[in-house]
N, CA, C and O atoms as CSV, one atom per row, in Angstrom:
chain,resi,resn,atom,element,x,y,z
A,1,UNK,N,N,0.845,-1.173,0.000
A,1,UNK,CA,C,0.000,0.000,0.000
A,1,UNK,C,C,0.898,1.247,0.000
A,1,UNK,O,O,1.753,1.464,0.859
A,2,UNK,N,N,0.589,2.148,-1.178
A,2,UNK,CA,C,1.354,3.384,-1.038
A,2,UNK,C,C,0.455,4.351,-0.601
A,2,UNK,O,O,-0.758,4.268,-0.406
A,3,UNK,N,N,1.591,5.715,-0.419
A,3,UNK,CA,C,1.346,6.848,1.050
A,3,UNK,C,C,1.053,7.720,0.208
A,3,UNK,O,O,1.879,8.055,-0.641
A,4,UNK,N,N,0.079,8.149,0.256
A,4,UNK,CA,C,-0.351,9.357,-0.666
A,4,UNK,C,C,0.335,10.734,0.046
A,4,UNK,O,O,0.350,11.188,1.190
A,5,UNK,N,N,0.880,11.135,-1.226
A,5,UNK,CA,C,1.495,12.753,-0.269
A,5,UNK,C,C,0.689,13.810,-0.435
A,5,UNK,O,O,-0.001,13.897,-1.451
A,6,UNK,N,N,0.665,14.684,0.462
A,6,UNK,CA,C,0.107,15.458,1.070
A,6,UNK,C,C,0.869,16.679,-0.028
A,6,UNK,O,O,2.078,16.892,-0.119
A,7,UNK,N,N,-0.428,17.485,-0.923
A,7,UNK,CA,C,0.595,18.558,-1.784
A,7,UNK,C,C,-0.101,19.727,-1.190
A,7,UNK,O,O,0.531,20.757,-1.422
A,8,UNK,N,N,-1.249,19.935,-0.461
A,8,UNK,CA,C,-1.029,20.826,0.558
A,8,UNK,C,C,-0.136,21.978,1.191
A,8,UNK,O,O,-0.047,23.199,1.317
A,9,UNK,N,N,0.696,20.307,1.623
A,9,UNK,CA,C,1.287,21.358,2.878
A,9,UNK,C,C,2.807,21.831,2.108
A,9,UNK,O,O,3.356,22.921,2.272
A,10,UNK,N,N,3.216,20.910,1.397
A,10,UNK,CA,C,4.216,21.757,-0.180
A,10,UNK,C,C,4.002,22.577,-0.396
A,10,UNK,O,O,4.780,23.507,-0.185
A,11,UNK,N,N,2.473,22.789,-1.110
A,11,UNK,CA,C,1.880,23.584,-2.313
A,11,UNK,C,C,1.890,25.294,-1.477
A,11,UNK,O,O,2.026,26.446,-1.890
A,12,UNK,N,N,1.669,24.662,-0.146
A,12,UNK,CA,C,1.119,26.207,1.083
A,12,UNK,C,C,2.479,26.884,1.141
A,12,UNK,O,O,2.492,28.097,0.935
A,13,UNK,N,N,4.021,26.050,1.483
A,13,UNK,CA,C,4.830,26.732,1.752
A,13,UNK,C,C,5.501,27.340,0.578
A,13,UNK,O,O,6.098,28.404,0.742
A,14,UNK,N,N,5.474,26.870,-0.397
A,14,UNK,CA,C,5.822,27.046,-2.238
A,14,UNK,C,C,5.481,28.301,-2.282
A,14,UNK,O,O,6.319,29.202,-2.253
A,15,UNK,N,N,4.274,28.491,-2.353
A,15,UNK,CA,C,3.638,29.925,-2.836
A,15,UNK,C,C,3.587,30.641,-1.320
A,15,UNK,O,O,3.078,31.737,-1.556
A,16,UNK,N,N,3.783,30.591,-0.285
A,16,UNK,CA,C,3.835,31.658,0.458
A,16,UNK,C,C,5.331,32.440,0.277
A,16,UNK,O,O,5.543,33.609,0.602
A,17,UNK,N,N,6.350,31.474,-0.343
A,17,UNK,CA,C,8.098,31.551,-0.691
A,17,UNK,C,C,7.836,32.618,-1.974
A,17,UNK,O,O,8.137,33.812,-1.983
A,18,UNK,N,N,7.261,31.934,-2.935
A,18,UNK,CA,C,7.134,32.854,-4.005
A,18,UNK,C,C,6.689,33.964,-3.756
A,18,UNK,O,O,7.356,34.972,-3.986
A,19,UNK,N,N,5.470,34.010,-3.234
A,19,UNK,CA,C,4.352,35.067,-2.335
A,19,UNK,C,C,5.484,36.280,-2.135
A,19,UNK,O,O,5.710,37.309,-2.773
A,20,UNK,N,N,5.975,35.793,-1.177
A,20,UNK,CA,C,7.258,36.878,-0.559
A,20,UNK,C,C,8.250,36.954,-1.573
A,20,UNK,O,O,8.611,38.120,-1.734
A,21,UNK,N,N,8.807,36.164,-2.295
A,21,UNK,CA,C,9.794,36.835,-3.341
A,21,UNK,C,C,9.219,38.002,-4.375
A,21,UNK,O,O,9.653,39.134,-4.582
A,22,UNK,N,N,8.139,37.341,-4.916
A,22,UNK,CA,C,7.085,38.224,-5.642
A,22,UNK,C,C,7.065,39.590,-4.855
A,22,UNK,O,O,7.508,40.482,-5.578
A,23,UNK,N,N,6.751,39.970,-3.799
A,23,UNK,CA,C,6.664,41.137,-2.883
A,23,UNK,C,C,7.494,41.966,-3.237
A,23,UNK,O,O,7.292,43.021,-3.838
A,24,UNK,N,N,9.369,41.111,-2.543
A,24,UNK,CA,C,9.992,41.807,-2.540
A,24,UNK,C,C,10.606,42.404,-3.789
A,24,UNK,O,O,11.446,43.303,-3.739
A,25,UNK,N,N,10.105,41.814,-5.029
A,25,UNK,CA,C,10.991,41.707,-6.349
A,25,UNK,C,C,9.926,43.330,-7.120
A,25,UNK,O,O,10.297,44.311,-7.765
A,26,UNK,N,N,8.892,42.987,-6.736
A,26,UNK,CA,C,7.551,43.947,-7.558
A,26,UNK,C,C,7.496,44.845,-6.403
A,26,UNK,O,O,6.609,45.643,-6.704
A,27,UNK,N,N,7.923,45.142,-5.316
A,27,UNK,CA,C,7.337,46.233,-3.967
A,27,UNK,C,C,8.075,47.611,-4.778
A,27,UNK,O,O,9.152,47.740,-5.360
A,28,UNK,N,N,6.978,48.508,-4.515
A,28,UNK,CA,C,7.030,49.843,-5.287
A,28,UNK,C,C,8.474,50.703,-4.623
A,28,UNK,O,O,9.198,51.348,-5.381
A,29,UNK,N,N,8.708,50.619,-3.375
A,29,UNK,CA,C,9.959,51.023,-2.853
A,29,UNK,C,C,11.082,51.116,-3.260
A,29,UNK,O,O,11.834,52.084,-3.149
A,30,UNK,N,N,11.398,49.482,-4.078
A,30,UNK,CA,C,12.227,49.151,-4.696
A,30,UNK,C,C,12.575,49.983,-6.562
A,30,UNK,O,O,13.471,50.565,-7.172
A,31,UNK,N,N,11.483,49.606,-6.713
A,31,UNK,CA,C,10.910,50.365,-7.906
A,31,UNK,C,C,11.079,51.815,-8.218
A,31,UNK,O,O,11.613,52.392,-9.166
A,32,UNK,N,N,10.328,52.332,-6.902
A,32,UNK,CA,C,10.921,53.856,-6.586
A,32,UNK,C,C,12.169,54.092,-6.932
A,32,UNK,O,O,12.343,54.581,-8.049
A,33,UNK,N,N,12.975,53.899,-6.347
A,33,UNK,CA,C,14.309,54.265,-6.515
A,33,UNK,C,C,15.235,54.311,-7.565
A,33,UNK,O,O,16.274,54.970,-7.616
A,34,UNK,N,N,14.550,53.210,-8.770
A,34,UNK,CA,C,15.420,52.811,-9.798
A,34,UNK,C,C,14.365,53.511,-10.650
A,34,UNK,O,O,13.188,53.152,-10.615
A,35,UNK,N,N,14.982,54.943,-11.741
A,35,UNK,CA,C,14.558,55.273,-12.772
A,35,UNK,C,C,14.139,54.531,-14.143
A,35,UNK,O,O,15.000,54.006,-14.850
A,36,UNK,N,N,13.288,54.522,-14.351
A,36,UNK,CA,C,13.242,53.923,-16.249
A,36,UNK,C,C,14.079,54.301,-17.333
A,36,UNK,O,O,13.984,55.515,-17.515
A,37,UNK,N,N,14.317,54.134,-17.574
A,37,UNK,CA,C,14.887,54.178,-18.995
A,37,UNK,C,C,14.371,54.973,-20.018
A,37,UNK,O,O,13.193,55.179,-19.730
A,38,UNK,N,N,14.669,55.548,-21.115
A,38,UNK,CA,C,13.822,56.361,-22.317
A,38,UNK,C,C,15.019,55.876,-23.311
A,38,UNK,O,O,16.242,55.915,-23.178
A,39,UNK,N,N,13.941,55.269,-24.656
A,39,UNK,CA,C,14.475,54.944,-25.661
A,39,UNK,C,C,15.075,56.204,-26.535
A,39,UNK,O,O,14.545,57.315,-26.539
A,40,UNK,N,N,16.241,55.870,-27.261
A,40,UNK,CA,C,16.669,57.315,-27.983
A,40,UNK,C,C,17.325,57.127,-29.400
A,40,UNK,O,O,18.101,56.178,-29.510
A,41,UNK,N,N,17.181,57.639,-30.101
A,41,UNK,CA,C,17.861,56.973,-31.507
A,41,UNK,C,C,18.012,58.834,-31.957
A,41,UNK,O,O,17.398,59.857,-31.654
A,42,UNK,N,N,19.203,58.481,-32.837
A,42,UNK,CA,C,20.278,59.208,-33.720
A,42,UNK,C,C,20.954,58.466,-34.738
A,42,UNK,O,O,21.100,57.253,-34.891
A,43,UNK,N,N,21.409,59.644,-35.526
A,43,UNK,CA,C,21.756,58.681,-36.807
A,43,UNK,C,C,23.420,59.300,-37.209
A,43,UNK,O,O,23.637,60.506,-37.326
A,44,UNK,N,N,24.473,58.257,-37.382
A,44,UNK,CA,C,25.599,58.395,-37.408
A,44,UNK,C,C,26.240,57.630,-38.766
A,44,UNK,O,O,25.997,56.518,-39.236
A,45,UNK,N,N,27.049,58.569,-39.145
A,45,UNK,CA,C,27.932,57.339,-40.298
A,45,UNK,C,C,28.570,55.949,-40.116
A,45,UNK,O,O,29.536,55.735,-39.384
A,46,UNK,N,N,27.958,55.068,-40.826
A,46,UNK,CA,C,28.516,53.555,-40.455
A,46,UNK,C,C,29.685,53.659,-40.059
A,46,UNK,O,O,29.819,52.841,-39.148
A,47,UNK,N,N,30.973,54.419,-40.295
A,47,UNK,CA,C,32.216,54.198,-40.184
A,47,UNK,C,C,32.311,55.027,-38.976
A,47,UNK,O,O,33.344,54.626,-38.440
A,48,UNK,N,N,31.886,55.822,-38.355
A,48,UNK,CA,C,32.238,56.474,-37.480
A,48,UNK,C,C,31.512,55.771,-36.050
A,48,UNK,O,O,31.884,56.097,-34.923
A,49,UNK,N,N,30.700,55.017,-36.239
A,49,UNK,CA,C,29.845,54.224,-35.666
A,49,UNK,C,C,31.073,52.867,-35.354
A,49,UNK,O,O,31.397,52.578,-34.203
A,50,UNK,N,N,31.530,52.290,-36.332
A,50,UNK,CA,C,32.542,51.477,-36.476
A,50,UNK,C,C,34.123,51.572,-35.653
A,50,UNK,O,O,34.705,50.596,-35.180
A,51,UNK,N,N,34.652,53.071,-35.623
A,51,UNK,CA,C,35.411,53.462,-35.027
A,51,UNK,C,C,35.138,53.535,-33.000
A,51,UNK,O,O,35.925,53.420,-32.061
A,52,UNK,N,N,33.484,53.803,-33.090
A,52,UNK,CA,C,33.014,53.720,-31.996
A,52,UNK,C,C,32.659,52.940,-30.967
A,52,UNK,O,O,32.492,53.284,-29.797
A,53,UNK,N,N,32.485,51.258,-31.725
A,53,UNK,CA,C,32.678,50.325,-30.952
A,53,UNK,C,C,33.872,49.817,-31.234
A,53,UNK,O,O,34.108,49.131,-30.240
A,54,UNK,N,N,34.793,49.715,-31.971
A,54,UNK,CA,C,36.330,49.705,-31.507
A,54,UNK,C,C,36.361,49.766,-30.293
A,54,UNK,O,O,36.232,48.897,-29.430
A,55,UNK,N,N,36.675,51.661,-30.209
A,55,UNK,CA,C,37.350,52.297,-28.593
A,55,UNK,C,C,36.349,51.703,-27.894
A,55,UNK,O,O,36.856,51.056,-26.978
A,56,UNK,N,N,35.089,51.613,-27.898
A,56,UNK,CA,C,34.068,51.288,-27.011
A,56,UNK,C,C,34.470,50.028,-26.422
A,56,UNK,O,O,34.371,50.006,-25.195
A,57,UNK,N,N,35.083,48.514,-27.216
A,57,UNK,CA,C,35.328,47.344,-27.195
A,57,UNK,C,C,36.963,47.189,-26.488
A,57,UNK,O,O,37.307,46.244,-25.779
A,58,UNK,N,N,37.746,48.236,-26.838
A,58,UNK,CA,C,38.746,48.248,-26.026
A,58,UNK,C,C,38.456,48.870,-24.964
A,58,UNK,O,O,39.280,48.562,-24.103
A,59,UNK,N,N,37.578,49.708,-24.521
A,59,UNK,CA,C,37.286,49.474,-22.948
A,59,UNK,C,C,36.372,48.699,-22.466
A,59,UNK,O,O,35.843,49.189,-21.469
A,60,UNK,N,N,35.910,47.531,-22.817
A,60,UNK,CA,C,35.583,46.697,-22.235
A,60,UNK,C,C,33.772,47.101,-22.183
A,60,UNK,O,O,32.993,46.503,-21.441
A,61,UNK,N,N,33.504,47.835,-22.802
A,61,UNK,CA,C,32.025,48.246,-23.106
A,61,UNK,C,C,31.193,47.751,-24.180
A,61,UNK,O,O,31.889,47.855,-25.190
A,62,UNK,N,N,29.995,47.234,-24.514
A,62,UNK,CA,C,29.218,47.415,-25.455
A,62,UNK,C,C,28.805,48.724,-25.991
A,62,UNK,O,O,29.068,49.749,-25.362
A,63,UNK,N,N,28.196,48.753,-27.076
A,63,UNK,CA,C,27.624,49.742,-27.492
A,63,UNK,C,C,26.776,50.922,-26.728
A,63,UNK,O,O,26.928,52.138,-26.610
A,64,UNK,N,N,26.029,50.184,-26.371
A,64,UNK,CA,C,24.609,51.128,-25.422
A,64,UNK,C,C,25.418,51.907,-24.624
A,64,UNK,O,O,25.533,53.130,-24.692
A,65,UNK,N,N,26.265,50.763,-23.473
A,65,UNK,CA,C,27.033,51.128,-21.954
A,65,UNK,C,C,28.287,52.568,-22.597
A,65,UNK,O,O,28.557,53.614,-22.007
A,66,UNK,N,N,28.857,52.043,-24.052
A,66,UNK,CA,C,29.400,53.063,-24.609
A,66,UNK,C,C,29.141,54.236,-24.361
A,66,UNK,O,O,29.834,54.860,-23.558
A,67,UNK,N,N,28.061,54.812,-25.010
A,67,UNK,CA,C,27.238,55.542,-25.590
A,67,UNK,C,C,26.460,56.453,-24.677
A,67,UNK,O,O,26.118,57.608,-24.928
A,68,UNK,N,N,26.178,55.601,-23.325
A,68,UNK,CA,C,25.788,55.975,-21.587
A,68,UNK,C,C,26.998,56.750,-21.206
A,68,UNK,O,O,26.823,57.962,-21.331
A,69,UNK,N,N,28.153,56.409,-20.785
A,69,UNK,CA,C,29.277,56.271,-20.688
A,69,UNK,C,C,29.580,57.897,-21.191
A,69,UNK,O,O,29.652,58.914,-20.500
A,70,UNK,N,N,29.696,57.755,-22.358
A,70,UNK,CA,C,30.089,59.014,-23.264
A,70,UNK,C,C,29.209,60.249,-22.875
A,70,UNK,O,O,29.679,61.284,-22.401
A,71,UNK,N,N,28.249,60.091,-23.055
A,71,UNK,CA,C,27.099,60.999,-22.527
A,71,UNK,C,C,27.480,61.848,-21.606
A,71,UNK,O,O,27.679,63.061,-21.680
A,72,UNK,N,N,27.625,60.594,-20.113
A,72,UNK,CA,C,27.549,60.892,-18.776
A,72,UNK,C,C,29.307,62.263,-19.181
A,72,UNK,O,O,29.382,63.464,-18.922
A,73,UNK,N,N,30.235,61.458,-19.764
A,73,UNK,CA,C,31.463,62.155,-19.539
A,73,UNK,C,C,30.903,63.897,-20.024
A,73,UNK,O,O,30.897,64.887,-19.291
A,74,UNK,N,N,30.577,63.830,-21.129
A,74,UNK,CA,C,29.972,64.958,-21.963
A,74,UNK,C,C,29.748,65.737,-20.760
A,74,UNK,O,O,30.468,66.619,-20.293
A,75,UNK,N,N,28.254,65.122,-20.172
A,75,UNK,CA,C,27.452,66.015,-19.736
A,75,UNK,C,C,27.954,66.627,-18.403
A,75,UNK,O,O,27.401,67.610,-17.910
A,76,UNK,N,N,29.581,65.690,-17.538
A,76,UNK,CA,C,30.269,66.469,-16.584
A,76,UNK,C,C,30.909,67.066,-17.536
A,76,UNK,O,O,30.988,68.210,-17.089
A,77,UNK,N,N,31.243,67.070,-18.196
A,77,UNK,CA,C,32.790,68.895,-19.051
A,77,UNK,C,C,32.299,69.404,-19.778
A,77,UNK,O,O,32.945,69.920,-20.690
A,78,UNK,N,N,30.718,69.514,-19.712
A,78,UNK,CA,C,30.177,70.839,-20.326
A,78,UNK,C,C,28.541,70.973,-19.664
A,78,UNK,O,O,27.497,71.030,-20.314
A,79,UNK,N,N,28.710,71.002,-18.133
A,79,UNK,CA,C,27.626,71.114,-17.153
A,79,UNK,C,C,27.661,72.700,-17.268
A,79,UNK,O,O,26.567,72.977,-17.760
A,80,UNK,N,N,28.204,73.612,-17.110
A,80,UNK,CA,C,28.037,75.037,-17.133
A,80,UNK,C,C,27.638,75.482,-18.669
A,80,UNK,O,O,27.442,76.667,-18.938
């Protein structure tokens, strides 16, 4: 004779685990703090674009993080 298992008392602690990860992963607090994003497009010459993930690739950057990167420098040495 086999033991029927009990998915209950699994099933209760499963989703009260998720329950709380879910919370902490979606809680607006968290959310708060971290800005969205805004999509942005410009248009550049293939080759100069090309030259750009080069240097971008010798520092160890992708494109986007590049491009963030560059920005951010920009926008400290020409804040005034």
């Amino acid at each position: 004779m086999a033991l029927k298992r009990s998915e209950e008392i699994i099933s209760e602690s499963t989703e009260s685990l998720s329950h709380s990860k879910a919370k902490e992963v979606f809680s607006s607090s968290s959310r708060a703090a971290k800005e969205k994003k805004v999509l942005t497009t410009f248009s550049i010459e293939p080759s100069f674009k090309a030259e750009l993930e080069d240097l971008f690739d010798d520092m160890g950057l992708s494109w986007a993080a590049g491009i963030r990167f560059a920005l951010k420098e920009f926008s400290k040495k020409y804040n005034n």
